[in-house]
Every structure is written in C-alpha cells, then in structure tokens.
C-alpha positions in Angstrom: 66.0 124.5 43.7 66.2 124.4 40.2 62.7 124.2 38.2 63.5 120.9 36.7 66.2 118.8 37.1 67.3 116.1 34.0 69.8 113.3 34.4 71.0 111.7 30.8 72.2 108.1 31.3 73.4 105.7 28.9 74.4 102.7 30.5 73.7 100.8 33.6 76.6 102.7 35.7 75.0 105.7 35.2 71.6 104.7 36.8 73.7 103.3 40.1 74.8 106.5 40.4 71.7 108.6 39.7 70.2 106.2 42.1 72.3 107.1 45.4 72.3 110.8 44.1 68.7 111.0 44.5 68.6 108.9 48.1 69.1 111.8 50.1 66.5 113.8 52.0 67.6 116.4 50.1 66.1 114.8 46.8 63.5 115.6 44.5 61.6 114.2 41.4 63.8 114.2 38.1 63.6 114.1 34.6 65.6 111.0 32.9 66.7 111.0 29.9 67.9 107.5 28.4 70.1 107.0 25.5 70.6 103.7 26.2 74.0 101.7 24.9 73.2 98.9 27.9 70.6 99.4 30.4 68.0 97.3 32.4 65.3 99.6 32.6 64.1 97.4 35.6 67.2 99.4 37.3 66.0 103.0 37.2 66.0 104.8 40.2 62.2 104.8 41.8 62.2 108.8 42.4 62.4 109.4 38.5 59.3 111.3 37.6 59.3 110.8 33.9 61.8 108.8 31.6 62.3 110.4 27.8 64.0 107.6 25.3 66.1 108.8 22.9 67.6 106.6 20.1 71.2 106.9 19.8 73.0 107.9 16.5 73.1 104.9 14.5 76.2 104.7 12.9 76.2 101.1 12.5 73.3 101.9 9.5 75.7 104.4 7.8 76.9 107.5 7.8 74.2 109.4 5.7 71.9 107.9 7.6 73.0 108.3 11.1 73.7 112.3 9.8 70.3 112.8 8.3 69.0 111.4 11.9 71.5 113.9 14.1 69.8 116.7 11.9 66.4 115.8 13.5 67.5 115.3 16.8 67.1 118.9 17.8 63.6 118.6 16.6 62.8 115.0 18.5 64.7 116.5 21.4 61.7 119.8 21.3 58.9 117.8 20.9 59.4 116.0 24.5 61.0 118.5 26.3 60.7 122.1 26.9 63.8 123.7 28.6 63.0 126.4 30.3 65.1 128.6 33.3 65.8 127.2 36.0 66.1 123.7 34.5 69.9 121.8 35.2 71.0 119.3 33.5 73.6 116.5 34.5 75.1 114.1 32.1 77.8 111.5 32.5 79.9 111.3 29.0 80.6 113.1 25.8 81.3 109.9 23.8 77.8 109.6 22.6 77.4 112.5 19.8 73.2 112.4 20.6 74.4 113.5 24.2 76.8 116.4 22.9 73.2 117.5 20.8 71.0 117.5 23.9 73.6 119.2 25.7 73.0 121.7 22.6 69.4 122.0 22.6 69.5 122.7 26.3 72.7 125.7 25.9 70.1 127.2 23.8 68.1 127.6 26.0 70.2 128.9 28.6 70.1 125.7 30.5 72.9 125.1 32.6 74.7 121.2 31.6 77.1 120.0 34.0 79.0 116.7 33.1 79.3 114.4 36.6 82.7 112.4 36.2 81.9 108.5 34.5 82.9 106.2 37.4 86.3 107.6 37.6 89.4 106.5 34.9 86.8 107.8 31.8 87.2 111.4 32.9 90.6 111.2 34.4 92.8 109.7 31.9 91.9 111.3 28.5 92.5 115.3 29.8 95.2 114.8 32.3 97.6 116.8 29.3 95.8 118.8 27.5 97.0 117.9 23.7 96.2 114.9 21.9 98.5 112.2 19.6 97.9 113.3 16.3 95.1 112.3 14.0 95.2 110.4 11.0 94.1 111.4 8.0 91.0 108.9 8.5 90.1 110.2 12.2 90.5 114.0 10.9 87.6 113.0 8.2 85.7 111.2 11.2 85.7 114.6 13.2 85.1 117.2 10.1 81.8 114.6 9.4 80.8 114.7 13.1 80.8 118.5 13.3 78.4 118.5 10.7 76.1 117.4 13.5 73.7 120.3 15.0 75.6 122.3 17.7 78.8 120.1 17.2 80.8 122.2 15.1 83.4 122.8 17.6 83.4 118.9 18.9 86.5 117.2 18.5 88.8 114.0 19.1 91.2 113.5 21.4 93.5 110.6 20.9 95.2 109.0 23.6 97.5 105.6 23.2 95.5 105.0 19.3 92.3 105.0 20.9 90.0 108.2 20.5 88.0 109.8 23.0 85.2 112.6 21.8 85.3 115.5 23.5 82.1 118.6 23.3 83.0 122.5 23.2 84.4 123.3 26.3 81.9 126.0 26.3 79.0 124.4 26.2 79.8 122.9 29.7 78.9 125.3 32.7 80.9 123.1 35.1 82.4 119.4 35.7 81.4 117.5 39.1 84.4 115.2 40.2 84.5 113.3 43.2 88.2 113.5 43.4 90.5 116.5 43.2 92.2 115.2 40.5 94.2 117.1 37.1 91.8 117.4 34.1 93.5 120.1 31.7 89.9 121.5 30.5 88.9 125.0 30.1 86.1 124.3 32.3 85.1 125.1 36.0 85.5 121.8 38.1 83.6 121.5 41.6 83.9 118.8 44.2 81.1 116.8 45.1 80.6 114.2 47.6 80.1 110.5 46.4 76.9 109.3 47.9 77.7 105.8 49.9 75.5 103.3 49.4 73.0 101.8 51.6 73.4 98.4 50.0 73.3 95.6 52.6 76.9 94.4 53.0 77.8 90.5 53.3 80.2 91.4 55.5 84.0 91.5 54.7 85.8 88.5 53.7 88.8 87.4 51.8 87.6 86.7 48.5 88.5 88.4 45.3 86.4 89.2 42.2 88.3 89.9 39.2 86.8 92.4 36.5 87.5 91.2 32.9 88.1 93.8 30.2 88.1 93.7 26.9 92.0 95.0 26.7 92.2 92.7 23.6 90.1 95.3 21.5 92.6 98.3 21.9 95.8 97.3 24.1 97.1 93.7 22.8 96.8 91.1 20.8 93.9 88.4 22.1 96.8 85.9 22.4 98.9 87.9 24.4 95.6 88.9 26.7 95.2 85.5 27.1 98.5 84.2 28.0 98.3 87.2 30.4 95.0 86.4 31.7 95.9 82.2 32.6 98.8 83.9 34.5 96.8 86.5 36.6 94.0 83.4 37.3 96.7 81.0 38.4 98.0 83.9 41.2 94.7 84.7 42.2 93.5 81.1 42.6 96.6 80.0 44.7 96.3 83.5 47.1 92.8 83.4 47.5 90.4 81.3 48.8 88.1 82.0 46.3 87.9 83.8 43.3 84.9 85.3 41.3 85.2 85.8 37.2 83.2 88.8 35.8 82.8 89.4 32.1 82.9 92.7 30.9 79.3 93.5 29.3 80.8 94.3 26.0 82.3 91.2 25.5 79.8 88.7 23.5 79.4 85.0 23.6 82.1 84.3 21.3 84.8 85.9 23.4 83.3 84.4 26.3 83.3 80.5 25.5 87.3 81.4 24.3 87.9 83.0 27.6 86.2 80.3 29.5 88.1 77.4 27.3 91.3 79.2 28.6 90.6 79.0 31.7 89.1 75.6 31.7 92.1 74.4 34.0 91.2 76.6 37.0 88.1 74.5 38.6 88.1 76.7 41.5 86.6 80.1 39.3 83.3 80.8 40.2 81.8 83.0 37.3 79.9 85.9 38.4 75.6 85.5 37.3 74.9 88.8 35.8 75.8 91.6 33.8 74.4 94.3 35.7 77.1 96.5 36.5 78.8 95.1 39.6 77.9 98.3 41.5 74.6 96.8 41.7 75.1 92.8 42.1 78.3 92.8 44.1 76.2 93.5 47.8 75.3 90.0 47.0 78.1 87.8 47.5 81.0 88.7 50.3 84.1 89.4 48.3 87.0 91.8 50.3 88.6 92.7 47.1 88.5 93.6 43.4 91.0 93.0 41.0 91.5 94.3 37.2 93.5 96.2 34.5 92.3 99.6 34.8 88.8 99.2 35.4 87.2 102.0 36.6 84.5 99.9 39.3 87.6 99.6 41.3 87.4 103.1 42.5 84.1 103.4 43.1 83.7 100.0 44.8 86.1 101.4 47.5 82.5 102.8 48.7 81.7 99.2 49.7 84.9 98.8 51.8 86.3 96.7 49.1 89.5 96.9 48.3 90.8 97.4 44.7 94.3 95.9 43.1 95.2 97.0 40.2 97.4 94.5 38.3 98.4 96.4 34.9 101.7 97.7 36.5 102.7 94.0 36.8 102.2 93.2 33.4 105.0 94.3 30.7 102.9 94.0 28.1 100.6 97.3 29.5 102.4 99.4 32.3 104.3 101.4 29.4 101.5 102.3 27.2 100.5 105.5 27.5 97.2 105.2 28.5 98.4 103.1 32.1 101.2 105.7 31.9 98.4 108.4 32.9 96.4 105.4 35.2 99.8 106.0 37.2 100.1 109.0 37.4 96.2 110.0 38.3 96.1 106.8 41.2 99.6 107.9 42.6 97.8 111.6 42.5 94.9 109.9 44.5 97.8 108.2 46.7 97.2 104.5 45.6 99.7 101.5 46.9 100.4 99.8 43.9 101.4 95.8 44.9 105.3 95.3 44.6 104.9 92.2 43.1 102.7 89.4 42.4 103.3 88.2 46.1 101.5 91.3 47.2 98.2 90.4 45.5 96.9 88.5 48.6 94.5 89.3 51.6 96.8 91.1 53.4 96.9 93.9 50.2 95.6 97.4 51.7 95.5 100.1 48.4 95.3 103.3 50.9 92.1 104.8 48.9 89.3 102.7 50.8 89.7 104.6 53.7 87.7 107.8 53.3 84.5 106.9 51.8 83.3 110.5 51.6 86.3 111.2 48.8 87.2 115.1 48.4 83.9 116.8 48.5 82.0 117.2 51.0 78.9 119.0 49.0 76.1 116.7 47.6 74.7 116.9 44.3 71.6 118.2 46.3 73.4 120.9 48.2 74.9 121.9 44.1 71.2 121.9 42.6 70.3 124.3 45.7 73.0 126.7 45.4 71.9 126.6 41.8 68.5 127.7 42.1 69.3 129.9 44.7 71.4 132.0 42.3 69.3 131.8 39.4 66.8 133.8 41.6 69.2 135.9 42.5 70.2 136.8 39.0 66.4 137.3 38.3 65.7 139.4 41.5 63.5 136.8 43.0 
C-alpha cells in the first residue's frame, strides 16, 4: 500500500464519493485535503485521519491579489504537508487553479496524482475531441495570467460551446480513473475502476420523479427562454407522475430561487426538495423511482440507487443542437442510453438501459489501484 494516501475535494460530491471509496475492507486512514467551493464539513467521511484546509485562489479580490496568493501556495502547501514516496494522491477536477498547484507540489516530489472522473458529464464532455473553439482575445489573456501561477505554465483552456473548461499539463497526471470506458482524447493513461455502491438504506422503488434544476440560464439560454422551458417540462412531469420533487441546484441563490418558484407557482402538486446537500447524500430519504434533468451529471451516478435517469435536453430545441448536448449524445449513446421518443415517454414506464449493471466497467476498486501501487513502488525500490 502506498505510505500515505491524500484525497483533494472541493465540493460536497466529492466527499460522497470519497466516502464509499473508503467503505471497503480494503480501506485505510487518508489524508484530506479541502479546498472547499461548497461543503458541509459535517459530511466528511469518518475514516479521514487528518483534514488540511486550503483557501482557494480568490479571484473574486482581484487578480494581483489572487496571483500574489498562488505564489505562496507552494509554500502553505509545504508547511502542512510533507510528500514523501510512496504517497498517492487522488483529486477530482482541474477547474480549481489551487488544485492544479498541489498537484504541482506533489509532481515534485515524485508523487504520483491521479484525477478520479467528477461524477461523470465533467470529465466526459470537455475532451471527447481533442481541440478546443478558439479563444478570444480576452480568454487568451486569462490563460497567459494563469500560467504565471507556480507549476502552471503549461495549463490551459479548453473551450467548448463558449464556456471554458481549465485543463493541467497532461504530464503532470500519472493516470485518470473512470468508471466508464468512455472517449477522453487526453495524452494520459486511463484505468477502469469500479464504482463503489452504496450501502444507503433504500425507501424502496416507487414511481415518483425528482427533477434536478440547473442553472442552464447562466451559459446555455436566456433566463426567459429557461423558464418558458422549465413551466413546460413541470406541467409533463406533474400530469405523468404521481408526484414530483423540485431540487435547486446549489449554485443558484435566493434570487433565482423566489423567480423560479413564482414560475412555477401554478403547479401546487411540486414538492420542493429540503436540502442542498448533494442529492447523492439526501435522496435515500424519500422513495423516488426516477431522476430527471438537462444534463446533470447525478443522473448517472444515481443509477447506483436503482433510480432511473431521463434526460430531457434532446426534447428541448432550444439545447439538443448546442455543442455541448451534441457531445452529452454522443458519450450517453457510447454508454448505450435510451433517450425518451417523446414527451409521452417521460412516464413510469421509462427504462434508460444504464441502471442495470451497478458495478459499471471496472471491476478493480480504488483499494485494489492503491495496492498495486505500493506494490510496484517497492518493486522499483527493491523492497
């Protein structure tokens, strides 16, 4: 086994996922590094042997001062942890510069850094082709500033459908863990791992629907058009199911909220769902049979729960042809989805094809990964 092993989390997904990783008898104490965008600490997996917070690059305070900070983030990095060999290290997403700079300090010390796919469509969809839409003059700035950053000199954007997506020096990655076999057009070494399934109690299956809101309106239309979108998708849902749950997206504030709920205000029938915990974690509380949205990516992994997901963006004119759903198609047909006809289909009777094999492609745990690890780092050092 390796000496040490470090997750880096930055949301509350990420901890769901640490959390069934280190359920196994296979398990051992880890290091947890937080770089928290949101996360209820109350939510951290009980096996974590020691939690290092590290503040996230504040670029909301200005770029000279969120530079002068990414400068000294090698240094606060040092002064909590000491990589040594044998350590691993698992994170979930580039997008967060302060990750790409642990990721750094770590290379430099010959640590091994893995990334583990983010719930599914936020590794899938920005590498399925390998070039990006060309920058603006703007964005090209944005990423000459940003590789001014310690150990980022070779980190870059990748634009997909006008939204950008950072990516770290493919070198600096020693492998990517997916749970699907799907395309990613990376120069980096791609394993198959199993998804842990949850031992969650289960309410037990039934033919209620919660729907996943996203905030669509902040890169793929106009609020308005969202909206008229949104009353049409409720009124389906609300005539073909016997009940249906309303989730908000985390992101979205109070402002957005009351708006969405004054749309809505005709459809007595929504129940709206209690928390924002990440509905990996709440949704063993109420007994829903299915999980509709855009092209959220807690569809996929709530197939683990038996539940099944219906994704709706194909249906909607306004989306399906944007490039961004363009590659959703393609990766979900890869994967062997049932996309619903029409809006007839979205009903209990709706079966998507992916909920049957729980134990997705791989069929090695993160466990059995860190062992073969450690096993040939002795190897390599005669041990």
């Amino acid at each position: 086994m390796p000496q040490m092993i470090y997750f880096v989390a930055n949301n509350g997904y990420h901890l769901y996922d640490i959390a069934l990783h280190l359920e196994g008898p296979k398990s051992q104490p880890v290091t947890l590094i937080l770089v928290p965008h949101s996360i209820d600490e109350k939510t951290v997996p009980r096996s974590v042997h020691r939690i290092i917070s590290i503040e996230r690059i504040p670029f909301e305070k200005g770029r000279l001062r969120a530079l002068l900070y990414a400068l000294r983030l090698p240094g606060i990095i040092r002064r909590q942890i000491e990589p040594r060999r044998g350590d691993v290290v698992f994170m979930y997403t580039e997008y967060e510069l302060a990750n790409q700079i642990i990721a750094c300090v770590f290379r430099q010390a010959a640590v091994p850094v893995y990334l583990i796919e983010d719930g599914g469509f936020g590794t899938y969809l920005p590498f399925r082709h390998a070039g990006s839409e060309p920058l603006t003059f703007r964005e090209v700035l944005q990423q000459s500033y940003e590789r001014f950053m310690p150990g980022l000199r070779k980190s870059r954007i990748h634009k997909v459908n006008g939204e950008r997506f950072r990516a770290m020096d493919d070198g600096l990655l020693s492998g990517m863990l997916l749970y699907r076999n799907v395309q990613i057009k990376r120069n980096i070494p791609q394993h198959i791992i199993a998804r842990p399934a949850s031992h969650s109690a289960d309410p037990g299956r039934s033919n209620n629907v919660l729907f996943l809101n996203e905030p669509i309106y902040q890169h793929y239309q106009p609020f308005a058009e969202y909206q008229l979108d949104l009353v049409k998708v409720m009124s389906i849902l609300g005539k073909q199911f016997p009940r249906v749950y309303f989730k908000f997206h985390p992101r979205e504030g109070g402002a957005v909220r009351d708006r969405i709920r004054a749309a809505l205000a005709q459809f007595k029938s929504i129940e709206y769902w209690p928390t924002d915990l990440p509905v990996e974690f709440s949704v063993g509380n109420v007994s829903v049979g299915f999980a509709c949205s855009y092209i959220s990516t807690a569809l996929l992994n709530l197939c683990q729960r038996s539940i099944e997901p219906i994704f709706i963006y194909r249906l909607l004119p306004s989306l399906r042809d944007k490039p961004i759903f363009v590659r959703a198609t393609e990766m979900l047909q890869e994967l062997g989805y049932q996309f619903p006809d029409d809006w007839n289909a979205v009903r209990p009777t709706f079966r998507s094809g992916l909920c049957g094999d729980l134990s997705a492609d791989g069929t090695q745990t993160l466990m059995d990964f860190t062992g073969v690890l450690g096993a040939e780092e002795n190897i390599r050092h005669g041990l």
